[in-house]
VOVO-784922 format. One record per residue (C-alpha): x, y, z; residue number from 1. Coordinates in nm, 2 decimals, decimal comma. Each point is the difference from the previous one (the first is absolute). Layout:
<r px="X" py="Y" pz="Z" nr="NUM"/>
...
//
This chain:
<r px="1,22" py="-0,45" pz="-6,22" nr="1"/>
<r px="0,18" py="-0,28" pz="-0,18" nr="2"/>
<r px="-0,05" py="-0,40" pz="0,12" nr="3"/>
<r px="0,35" py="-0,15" pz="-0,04" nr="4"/>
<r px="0,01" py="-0,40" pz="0,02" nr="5"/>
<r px="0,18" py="-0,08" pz="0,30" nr="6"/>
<r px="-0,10" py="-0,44" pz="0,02" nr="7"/>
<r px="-0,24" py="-0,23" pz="0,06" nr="8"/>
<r px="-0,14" py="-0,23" pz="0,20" nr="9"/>
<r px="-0,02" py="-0,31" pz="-0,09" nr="10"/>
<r px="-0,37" py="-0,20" pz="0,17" nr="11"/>
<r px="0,01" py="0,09" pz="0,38" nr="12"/>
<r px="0,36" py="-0,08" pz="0,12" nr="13"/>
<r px="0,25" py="0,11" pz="-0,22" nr="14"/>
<r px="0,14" py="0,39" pz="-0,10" nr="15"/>
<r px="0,20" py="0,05" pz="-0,30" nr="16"/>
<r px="0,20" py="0,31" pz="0,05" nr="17"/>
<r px="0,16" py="0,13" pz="-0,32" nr="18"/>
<r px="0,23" py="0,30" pz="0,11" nr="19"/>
<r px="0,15" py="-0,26" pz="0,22" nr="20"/>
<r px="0,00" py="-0,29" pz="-0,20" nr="21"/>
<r px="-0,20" py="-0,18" pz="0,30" nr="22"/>
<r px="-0,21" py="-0,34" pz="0,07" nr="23"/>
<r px="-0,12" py="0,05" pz="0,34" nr="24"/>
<r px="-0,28" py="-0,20" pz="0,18" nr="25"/>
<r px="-0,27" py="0,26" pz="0,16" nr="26"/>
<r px="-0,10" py="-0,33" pz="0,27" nr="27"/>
<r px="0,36" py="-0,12" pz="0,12" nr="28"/>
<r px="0,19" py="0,31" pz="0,08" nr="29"/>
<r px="0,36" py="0,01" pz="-0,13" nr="30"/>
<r px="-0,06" py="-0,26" pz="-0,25" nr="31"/>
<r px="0,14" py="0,17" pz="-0,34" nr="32"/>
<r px="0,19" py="-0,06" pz="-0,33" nr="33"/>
<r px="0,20" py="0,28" pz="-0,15" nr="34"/>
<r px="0,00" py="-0,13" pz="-0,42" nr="35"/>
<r px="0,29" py="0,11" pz="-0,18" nr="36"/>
<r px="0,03" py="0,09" pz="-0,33" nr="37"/>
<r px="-0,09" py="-0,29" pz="-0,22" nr="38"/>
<r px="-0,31" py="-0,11" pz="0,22" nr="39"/>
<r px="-0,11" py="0,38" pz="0,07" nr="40"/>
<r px="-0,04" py="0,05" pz="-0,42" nr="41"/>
<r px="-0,16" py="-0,33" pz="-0,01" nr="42"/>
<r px="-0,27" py="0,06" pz="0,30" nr="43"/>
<r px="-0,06" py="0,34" pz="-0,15" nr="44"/>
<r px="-0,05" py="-0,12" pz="-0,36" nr="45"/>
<r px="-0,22" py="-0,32" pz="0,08" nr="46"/>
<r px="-0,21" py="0,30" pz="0,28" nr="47"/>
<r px="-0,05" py="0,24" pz="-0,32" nr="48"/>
<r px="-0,03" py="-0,20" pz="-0,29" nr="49"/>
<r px="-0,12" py="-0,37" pz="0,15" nr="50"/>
<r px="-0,29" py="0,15" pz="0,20" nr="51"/>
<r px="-0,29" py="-0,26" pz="-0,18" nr="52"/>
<r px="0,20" py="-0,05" pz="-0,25" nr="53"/>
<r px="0,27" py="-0,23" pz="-0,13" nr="54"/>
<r px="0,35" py="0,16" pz="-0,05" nr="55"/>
<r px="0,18" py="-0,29" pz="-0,28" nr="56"/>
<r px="0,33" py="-0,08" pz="0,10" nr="57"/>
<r px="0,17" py="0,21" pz="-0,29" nr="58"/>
<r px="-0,19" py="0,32" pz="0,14" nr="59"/>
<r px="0,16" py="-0,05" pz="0,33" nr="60"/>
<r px="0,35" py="-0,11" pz="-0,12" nr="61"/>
<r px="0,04" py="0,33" pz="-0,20" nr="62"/>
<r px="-0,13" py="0,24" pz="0,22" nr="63"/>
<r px="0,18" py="-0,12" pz="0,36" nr="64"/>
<r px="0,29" py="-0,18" pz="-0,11" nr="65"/>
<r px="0,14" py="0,18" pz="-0,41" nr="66"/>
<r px="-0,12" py="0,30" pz="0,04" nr="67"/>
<r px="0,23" py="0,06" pz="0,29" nr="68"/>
<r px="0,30" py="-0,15" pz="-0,14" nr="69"/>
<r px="-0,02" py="-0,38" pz="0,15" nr="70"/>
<r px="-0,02" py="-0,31" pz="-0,20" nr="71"/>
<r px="-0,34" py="-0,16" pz="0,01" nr="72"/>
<r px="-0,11" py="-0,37" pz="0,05" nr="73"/>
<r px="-0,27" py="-0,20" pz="0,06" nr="74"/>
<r px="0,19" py="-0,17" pz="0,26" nr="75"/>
<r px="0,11" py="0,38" pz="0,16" nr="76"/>
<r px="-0,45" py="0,07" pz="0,01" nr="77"/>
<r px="-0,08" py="-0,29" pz="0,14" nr="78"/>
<r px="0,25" py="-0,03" pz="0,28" nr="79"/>
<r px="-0,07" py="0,39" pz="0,12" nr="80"/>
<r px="-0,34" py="-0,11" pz="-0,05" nr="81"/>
<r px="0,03" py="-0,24" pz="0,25" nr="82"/>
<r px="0,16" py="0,19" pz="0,22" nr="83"/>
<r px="-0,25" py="0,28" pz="-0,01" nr="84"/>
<r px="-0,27" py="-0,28" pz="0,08" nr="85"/>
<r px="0,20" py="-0,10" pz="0,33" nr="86"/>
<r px="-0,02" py="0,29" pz="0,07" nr="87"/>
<r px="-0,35" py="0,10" pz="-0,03" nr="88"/>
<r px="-0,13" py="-0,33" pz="0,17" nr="89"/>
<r px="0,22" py="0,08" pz="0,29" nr="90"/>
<r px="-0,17" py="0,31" pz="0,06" nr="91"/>
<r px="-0,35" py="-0,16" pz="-0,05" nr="92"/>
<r px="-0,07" py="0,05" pz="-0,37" nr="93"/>
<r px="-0,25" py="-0,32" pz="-0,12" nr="94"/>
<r px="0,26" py="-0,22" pz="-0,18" nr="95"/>
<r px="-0,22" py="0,06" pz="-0,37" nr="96"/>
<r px="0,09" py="0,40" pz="0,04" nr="97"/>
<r px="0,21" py="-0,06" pz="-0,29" nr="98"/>
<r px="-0,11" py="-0,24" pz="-0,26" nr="99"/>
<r px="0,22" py="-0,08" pz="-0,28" nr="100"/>
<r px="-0,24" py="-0,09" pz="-0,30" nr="101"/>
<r px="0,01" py="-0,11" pz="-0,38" nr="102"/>
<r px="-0,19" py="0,20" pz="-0,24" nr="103"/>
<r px="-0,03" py="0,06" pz="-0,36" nr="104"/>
<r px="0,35" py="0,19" pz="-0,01" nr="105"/>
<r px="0,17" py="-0,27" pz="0,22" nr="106"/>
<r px="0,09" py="-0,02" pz="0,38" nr="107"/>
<r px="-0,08" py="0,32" pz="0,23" nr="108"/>
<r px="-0,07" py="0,13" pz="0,33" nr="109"/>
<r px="-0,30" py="0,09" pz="0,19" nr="110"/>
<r px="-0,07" py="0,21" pz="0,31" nr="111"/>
<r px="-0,33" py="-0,09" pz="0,20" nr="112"/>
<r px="-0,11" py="0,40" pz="-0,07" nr="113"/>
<r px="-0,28" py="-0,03" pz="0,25" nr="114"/>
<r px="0,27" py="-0,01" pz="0,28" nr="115"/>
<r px="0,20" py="0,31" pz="-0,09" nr="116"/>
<r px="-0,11" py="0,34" pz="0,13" nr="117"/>
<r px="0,25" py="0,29" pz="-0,11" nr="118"/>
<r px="0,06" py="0,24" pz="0,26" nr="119"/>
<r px="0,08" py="0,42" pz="-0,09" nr="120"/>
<r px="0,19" py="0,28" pz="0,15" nr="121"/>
<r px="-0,21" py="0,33" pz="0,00" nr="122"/>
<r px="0,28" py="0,29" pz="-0,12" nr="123"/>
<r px="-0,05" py="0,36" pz="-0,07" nr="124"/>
<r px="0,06" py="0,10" pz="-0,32" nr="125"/>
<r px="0,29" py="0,27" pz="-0,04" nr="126"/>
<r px="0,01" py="0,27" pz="-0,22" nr="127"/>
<r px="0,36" py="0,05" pz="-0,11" nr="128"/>
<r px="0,04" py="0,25" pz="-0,22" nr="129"/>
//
């Protein structure tokens, strides 16, 4: 048997789906986002890397925005940011789920890790031979 990451929930109201790129709120039925491209890498980053810990700016630039071929800004982060944030808070997410912070290597993000449970798909391992 193999565990496969298929989301997570995020505190009591809100699913993250990631094979369909979903926001949905598990208390208000129907009430979903579907993230496209740019704000998928970013939640997905910040979910892996941000969990506790602060993600600088630079980090986040590279890995969502250069390595995929786009131009990076500060401006480009913080206006998905934003974005991401309205979203979140519409589906019930605390409005300090994301923190943006200033450490020792400059100005980062934050995830509130003891809201995020990851959810798994159970798969049977295949032998092909």
């Amino acid at each position: 048997m193999e565990r496969v990451l298929a989301g997570y929930y995020i505190g009591r109201d809100i699913r993250f789906e990631l094979e369909h790129r979903k926001l949905s709120s598990i208390t208000f039925k129907g009430q979903e986002y579907i993230l496209r491209d740019t704000m998928m890498r970013l939640f997905v980053y910040l979910l892996k890397n941000a969990n506790g810990k602060i993600v600088c700016n630079e980090d986040i630039l590279f890995h969502v925005w250069d390595q995929h071929g786009l131009k990076s800004s500060s401006q480009r982060l913080w206006q998905v940011m934003q974005q991401l944030k309205i979203k979140l808070i519409a589906l019930g997410a605390p409005h300090d789920f994301i923190m943006r912070v200033e450490g020792f290597n400059g100005k980062g993000y934050t995830l509130k890790s003891e809201l995020i449970r990851p959810y798994y798909f159970i798969c049977e391992k295949t032998n092909k031979e």
